[in-house]
N, C-alpha and C positions, 0 to 999 in steps of 0.2 A: 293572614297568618297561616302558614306551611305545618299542618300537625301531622305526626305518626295517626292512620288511625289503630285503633286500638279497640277493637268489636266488642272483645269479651266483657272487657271493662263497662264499656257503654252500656251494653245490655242488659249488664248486671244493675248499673243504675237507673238504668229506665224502666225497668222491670219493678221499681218500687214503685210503689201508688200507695195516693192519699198524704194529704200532709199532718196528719198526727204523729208522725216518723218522720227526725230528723236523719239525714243521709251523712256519716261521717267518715271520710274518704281518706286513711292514712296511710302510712309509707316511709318509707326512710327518704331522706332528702332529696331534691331530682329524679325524683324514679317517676314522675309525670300527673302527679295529682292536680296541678294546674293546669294544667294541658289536657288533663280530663273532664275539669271544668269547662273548660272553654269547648270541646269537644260537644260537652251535654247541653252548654246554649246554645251549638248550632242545634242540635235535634229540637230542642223546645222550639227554636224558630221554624224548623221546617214544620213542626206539629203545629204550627198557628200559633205561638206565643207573643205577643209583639215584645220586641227589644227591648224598649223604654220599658216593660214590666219586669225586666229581671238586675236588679241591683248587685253588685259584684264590688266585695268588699276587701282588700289585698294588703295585709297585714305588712308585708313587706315593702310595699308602696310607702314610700314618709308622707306621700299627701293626706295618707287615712292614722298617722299619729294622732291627731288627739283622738277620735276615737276609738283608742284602746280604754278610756274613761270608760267604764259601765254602762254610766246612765248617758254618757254622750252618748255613746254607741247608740243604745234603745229608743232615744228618743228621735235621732237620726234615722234611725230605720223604722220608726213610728210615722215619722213626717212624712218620709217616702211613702210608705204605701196610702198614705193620706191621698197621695195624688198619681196613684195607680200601680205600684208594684205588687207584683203577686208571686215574684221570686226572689230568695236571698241566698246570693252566696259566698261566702266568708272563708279566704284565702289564710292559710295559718292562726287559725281561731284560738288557739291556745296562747299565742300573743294577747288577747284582750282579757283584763284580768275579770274572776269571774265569770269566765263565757258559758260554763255549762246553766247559772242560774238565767242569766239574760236569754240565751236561746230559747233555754224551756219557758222565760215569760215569754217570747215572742211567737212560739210556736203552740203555746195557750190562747192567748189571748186574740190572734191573727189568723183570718183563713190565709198562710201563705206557705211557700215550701219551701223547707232551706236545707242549702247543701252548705258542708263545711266540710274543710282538709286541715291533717296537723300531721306532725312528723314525727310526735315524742308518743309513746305510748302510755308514759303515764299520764298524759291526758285523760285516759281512761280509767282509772283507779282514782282511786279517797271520796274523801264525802261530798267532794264537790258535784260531781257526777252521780249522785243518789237523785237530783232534781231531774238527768235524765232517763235514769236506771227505766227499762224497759220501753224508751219510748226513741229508739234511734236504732239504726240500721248500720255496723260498722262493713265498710267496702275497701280492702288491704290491698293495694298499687304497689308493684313488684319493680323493679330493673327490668328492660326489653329482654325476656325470654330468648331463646335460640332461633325460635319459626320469629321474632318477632323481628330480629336481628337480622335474619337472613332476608327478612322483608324489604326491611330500614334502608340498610347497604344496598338492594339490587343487584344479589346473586348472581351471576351468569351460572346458565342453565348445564356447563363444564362441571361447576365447583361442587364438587364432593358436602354430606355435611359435616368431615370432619375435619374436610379443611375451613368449614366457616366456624366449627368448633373451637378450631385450636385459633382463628382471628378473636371470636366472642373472648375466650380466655383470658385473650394479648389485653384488650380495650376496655372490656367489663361492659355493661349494659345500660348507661346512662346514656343519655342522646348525645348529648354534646360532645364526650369523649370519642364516642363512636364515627362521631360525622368527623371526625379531626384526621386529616391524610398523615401528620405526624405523629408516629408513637411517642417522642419524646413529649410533646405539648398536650397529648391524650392522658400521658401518664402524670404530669403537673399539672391539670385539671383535676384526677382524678384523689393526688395529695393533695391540692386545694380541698376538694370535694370534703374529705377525711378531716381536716381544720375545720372548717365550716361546720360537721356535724360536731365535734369533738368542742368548740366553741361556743357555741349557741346548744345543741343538744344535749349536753353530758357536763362540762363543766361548771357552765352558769346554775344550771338548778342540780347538779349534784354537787356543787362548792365544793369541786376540786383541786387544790391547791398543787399537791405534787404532781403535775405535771410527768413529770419524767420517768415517775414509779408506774402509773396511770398507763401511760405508753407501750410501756414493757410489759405490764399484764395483757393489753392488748393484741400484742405481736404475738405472745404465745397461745392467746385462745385461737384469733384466725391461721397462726401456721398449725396448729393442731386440731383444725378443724376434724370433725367424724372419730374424735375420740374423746373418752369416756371423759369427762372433766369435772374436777370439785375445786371449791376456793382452796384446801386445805394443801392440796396436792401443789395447786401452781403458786401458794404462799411458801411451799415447803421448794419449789426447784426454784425459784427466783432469790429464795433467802441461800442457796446453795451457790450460786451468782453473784452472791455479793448484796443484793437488794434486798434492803428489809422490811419489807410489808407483812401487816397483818391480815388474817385469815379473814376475818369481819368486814376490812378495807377492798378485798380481794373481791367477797362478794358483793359489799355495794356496787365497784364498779363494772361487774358481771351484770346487774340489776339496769345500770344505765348503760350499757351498752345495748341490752333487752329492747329496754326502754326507745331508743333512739335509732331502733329497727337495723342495727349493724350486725347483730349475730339471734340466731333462734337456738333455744335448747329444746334439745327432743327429751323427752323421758320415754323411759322402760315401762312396759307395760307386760306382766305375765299372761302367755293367750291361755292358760290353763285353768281361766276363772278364778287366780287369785289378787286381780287388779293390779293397782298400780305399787312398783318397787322403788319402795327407798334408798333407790343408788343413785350416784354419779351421773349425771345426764350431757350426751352430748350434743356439742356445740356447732353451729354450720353460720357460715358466714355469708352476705345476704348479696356481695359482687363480687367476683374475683379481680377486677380492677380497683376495687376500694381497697380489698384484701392488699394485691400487689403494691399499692400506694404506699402499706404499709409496712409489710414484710419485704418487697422487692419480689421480682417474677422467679418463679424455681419451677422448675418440670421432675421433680423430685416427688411429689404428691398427689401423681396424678390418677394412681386407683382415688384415694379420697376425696380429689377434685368432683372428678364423675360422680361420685359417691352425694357432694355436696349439690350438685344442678339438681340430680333427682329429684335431691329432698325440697329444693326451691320448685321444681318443677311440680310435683304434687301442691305442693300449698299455692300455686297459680291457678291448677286444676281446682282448687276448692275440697281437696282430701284433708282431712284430719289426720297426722302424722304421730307415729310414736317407732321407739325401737320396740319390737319384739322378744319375746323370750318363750319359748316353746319346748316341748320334749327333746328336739333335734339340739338347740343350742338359742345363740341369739340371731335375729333376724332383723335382718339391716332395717327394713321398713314395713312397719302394719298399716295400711292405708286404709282411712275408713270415709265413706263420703255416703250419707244416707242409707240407704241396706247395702252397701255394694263395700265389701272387704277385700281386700288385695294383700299379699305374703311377698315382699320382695327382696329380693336378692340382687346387688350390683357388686358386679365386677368387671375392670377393663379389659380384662383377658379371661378365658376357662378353656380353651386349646388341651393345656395340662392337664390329664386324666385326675391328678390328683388335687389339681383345684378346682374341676369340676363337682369329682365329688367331694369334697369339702363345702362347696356352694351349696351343691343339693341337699346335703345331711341336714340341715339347718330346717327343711320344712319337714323332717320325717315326726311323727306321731301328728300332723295336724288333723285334726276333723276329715272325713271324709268329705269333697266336694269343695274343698279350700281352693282358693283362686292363687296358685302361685307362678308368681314370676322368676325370670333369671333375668337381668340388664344384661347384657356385656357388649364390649366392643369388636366382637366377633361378626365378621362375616359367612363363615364358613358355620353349618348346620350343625350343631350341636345335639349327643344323644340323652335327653334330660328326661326323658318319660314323658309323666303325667304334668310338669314343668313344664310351662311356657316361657320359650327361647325369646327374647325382643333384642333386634338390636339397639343402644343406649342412646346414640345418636341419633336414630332416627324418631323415638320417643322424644327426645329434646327438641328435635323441630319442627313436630307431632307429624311426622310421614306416617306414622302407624299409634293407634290408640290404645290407651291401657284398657279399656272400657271393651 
């Protein structure tokens, strides 16, 4: 089996130790958390693990049907290790009903280690998950990155990175899409893709019925990615459309959309020591080829585009994301990752004296010794002060570090 490797990931999983912590690896659909299983049994094997100790359970496979039972499951994997496993890993865990009590029996009662992947994030919320509340390590699997992308493909050493940018765009960042030489077959993969999560993700367990309303809220949170968004608001332009949905309705399926790792909401955060603001939070969509599947490809949005990698591209980096709001005004991105805080500012262009300074106003009254940046897609040397110029591209397919 031919896998992407994928270091960060691995490292980040092998870097756990001890089996009182279970590993749970999730992700929006195809973004490779299987593929990072199989990745972390070769490592176990090269570490000296023998094969035959690691059991690999694949929810999607119909041979492991009946063990979606509970106690089949348990007892199944009680057997097993009767006769020497000492690894367990559980392909779409959230398919076996009750899996967070079962795991946490098996990872009481068992010296053994278990990795599990799921794709819904409310796997991880209600009371089911109180049995593992503090005893599991959550490890978030993104879509192939821009560096990850330009790996994948086998760049020639010509190509610009904003000509493999504007490719990443076309395809979005699931493997298979990517590896397809047709756009047309890339991009009905990638509406397949969009059913598949909308199907199994959002439908069946948020008993979706309207279909068609459901849809439509959809289309306008990802084409208005990187703005400010309430249920209230997009109940109030859809009912102006014609469509009548409720406000309530609007936000469940904002909730499952969260849920099913298709869009992330940033909240506001005041840097002025008054916490967190109860406004509108915006919305960023988690591929631009799932996006495109579903709005259709537009070059119409492409400050917010940039705008929107950033924010995916921090939360791969393992920053902790918010919008800012400061003396200057508001600030696209407060990046916080352990003590290391970041102020940043993207724009595709600031050429324009006065979108320059419009960009840079944005960090004026901050602390003294603030770490701030400017993104843009500028080439040409910018005069930003105490501003750290980056160009946005090359951040994205980490030629140059935020760090």
């Amino acid at each position: 089996m031919n896998l992407l490797p994928r270091p960060q990931y691995l490292q980040e999983l092998a870097a756990i130790t001890g089996n009182d912590l279970v590993r749970l690896i999730t992700g929006v659909r195809r973004a490779g958390k299987s593929s990072l299983l199989h990745l972390y049994r070769e490592h176990l094997v090269e570490q000296g693990v023998d094969p035959r100790a690691i059991l690999t359970i694949n929810f999607e496979d119909v041979t492991f049907d009946a063990l979606r039972e509970p106690q089949v499951f348990h007892e199944y994997v009680l057997d097993r290790v009767k006769h020497g496993v000492t690894h367990l890993h559980v392909d779409e865990v959230q398919e076996l009903r009750d899996w967070a009590r079962m795991i946490n029996s098996l990872r009481t009662a068992q010296n053994i280690e278990i990795c599990a992947t799921g794709s819904n994030a409310s796997m991880f919320s209600g009371e089911g998950l109180t049995y593992l509340a503090g005893r599991y390590v959550s490890l978030e699997v993104f879509p192939l990155s821009l560096a990850e992308f330009r790996q994948f493909t086998g760049v020639s050493d010509s190509e610009s990175v904003e000509e493999s940018y504007r490719r990443w765009m076309t395809t979005g960042g699931f493997a298979r899409s990517v590896l397809e030489s047709s756009p047309e077959i890339a991009r009905q993969l990638n509406r397949d893709l969009f059913d598949s999560i909308f199907t199994r993700d959002i439908a069946l367990r948020g008993q979706v019925r309207d279909t068609a309303t459901f849809i439509k809220v959809a289309a306008f949170v990802l084409d208005n990615a990187g703005s400010p968004l309430s249920a209230n608001k997009i109940a109030n332009t859809l009912k102006s459309e014609g469509v009548k949905v409720s406000t309530d309705t609007v936000d469940r399926y904002l909730q499952l959309m969260a849920d099913a790792h298709l869009i992330y909401p940033c909240h506001r955060y005041d840097t002025r020591g008054r916490g967190w603001l109860k406004t509108t939070p915006k919305y960023y969509w988690v591929d631009a080829g799932l996006r495109d599947a579903l709005t259709g490809h537009k070059n119409t949005n492409t400050g917010h585009d940039v705008e929107n990698q950033v924010y995916l591209e921090l939360l791969r980096q393992r920053f902790e994301v918010h919008t800012g709001v400061g003396p200057g005004g508001e600030i696209d991105f407060l990046a916080q990752r352990g003590d290391e805080t970041l102020f940043i500012q993207v724009a595709l262009t600031a050429l324009d004296e006065q979108v320059l300074q419009r960009e840079l106003s944005s960090f004026e009254g901050l602390p003294p010794g603030s770490r701030c940046l400017l993104l843009t897609g500028d080439r040409l040397p910018l005069s930003t002060g105490y501003v750290q110029h980056l160009n946005v591209f090359d951040v994205l397919a980490r030629k140059v570090s935020l760090s």
